[in-house]
C-alpha positions as CSV (number, residue, x, y, z in Angstrom):
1,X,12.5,6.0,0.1
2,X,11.5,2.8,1.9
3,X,9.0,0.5,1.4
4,X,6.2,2.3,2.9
5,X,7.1,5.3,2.2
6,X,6.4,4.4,-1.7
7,X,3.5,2.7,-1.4
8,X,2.0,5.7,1.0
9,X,3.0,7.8,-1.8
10,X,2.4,6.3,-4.9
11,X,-0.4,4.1,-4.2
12,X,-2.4,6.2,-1.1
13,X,-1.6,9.6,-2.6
14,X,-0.4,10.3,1.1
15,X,2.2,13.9,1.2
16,X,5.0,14.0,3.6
17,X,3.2,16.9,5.9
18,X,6.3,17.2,8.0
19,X,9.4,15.0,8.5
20,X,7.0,12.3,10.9
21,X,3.5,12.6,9.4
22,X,1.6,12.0,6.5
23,X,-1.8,14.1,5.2
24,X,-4.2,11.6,3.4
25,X,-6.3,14.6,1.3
26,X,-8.9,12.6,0.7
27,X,-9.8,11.9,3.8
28,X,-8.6,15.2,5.7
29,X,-6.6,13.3,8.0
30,X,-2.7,13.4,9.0
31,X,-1.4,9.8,9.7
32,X,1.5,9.4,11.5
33,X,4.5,7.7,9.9
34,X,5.6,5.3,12.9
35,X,2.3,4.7,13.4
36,X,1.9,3.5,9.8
37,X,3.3,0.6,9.4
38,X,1.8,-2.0,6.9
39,X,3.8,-4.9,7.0
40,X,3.0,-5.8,10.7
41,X,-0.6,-4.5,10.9
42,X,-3.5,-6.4,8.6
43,X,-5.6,-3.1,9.5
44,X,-2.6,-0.9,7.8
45,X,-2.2,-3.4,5.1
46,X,-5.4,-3.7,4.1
47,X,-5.9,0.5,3.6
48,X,-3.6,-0.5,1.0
49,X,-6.5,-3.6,-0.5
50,X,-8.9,-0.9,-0.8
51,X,-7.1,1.3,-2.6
52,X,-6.1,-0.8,-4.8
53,X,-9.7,-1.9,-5.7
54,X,-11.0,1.6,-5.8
55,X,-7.9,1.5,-8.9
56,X,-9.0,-1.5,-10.6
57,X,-7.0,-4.0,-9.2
58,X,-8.1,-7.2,-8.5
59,X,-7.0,-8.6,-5.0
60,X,-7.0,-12.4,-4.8
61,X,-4.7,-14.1,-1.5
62,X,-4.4,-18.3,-0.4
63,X,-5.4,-16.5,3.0
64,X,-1.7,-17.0,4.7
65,X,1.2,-15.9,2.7
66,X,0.3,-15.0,-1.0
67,X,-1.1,-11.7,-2.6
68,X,-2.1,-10.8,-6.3
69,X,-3.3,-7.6,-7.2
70,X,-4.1,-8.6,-11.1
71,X,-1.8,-10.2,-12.3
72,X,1.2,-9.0,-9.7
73,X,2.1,-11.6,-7.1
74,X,4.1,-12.1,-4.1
75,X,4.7,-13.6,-1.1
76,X,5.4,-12.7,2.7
77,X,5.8,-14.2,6.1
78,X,2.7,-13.0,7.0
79,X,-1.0,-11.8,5.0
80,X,0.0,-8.0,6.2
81,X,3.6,-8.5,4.5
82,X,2.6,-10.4,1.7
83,X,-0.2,-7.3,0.8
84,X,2.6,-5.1,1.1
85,X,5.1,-6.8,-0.7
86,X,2.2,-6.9,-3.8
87,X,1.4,-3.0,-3.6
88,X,5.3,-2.5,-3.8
89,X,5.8,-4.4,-6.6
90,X,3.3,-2.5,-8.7
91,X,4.6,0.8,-7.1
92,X,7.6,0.6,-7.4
93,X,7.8,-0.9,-11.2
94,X,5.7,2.2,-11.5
95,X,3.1,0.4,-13.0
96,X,0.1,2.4,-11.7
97,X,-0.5,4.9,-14.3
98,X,0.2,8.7,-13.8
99,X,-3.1,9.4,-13.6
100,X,-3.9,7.5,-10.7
101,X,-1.3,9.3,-8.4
């Protein structure tokens, strides 16, 4: 898995519908994943912000290339790929609990 797939899945509790869509539940809606793309679009990127408020997180940025969600920080080219960068980190350390997933 790449990136974005993890964070769709981990973090947005997004399903692989089929091999190039996703199916948010929550929001009834299929999303498709070349059209998803968080690390280029702020919009995209921050979907991922507000999830990770609604979990508890606590977003904090310098406006340009930093993120921290809590006590998770990192950096990025861009705001877009900075958020992403954060969300992975915590995703992919696996450091949202089960029960959030």
């Amino acid at each position: 898995m790449n990136k974005t797939e993890i964070i769709a899945r981990r973090i947005l509790g997004w399903k692989l519908n089929r091999w190039d869509r996703w199916f948010d539940y929550e929001k009834g809606e299929f999303i498709s994943v070349s059209e998803f793309q968080p690390e280029q679009q702020l919009g995209h990127a921050f979907r991922i912000v507000a999830r990770m408020e609604e979990l508890g997180f606590t977003y904090k940025t310098d406006g340009a290339t930093m993120v921290c969600f809590g006590d998770v920080c990192e950096t990025g080219e861009t705001l877009a790929e900075a958020i992403t960068n954060a969300a992975f980190a915590i995703a992919d350390n696996s450091s949202v609990p089960d029960e959030w997933l």
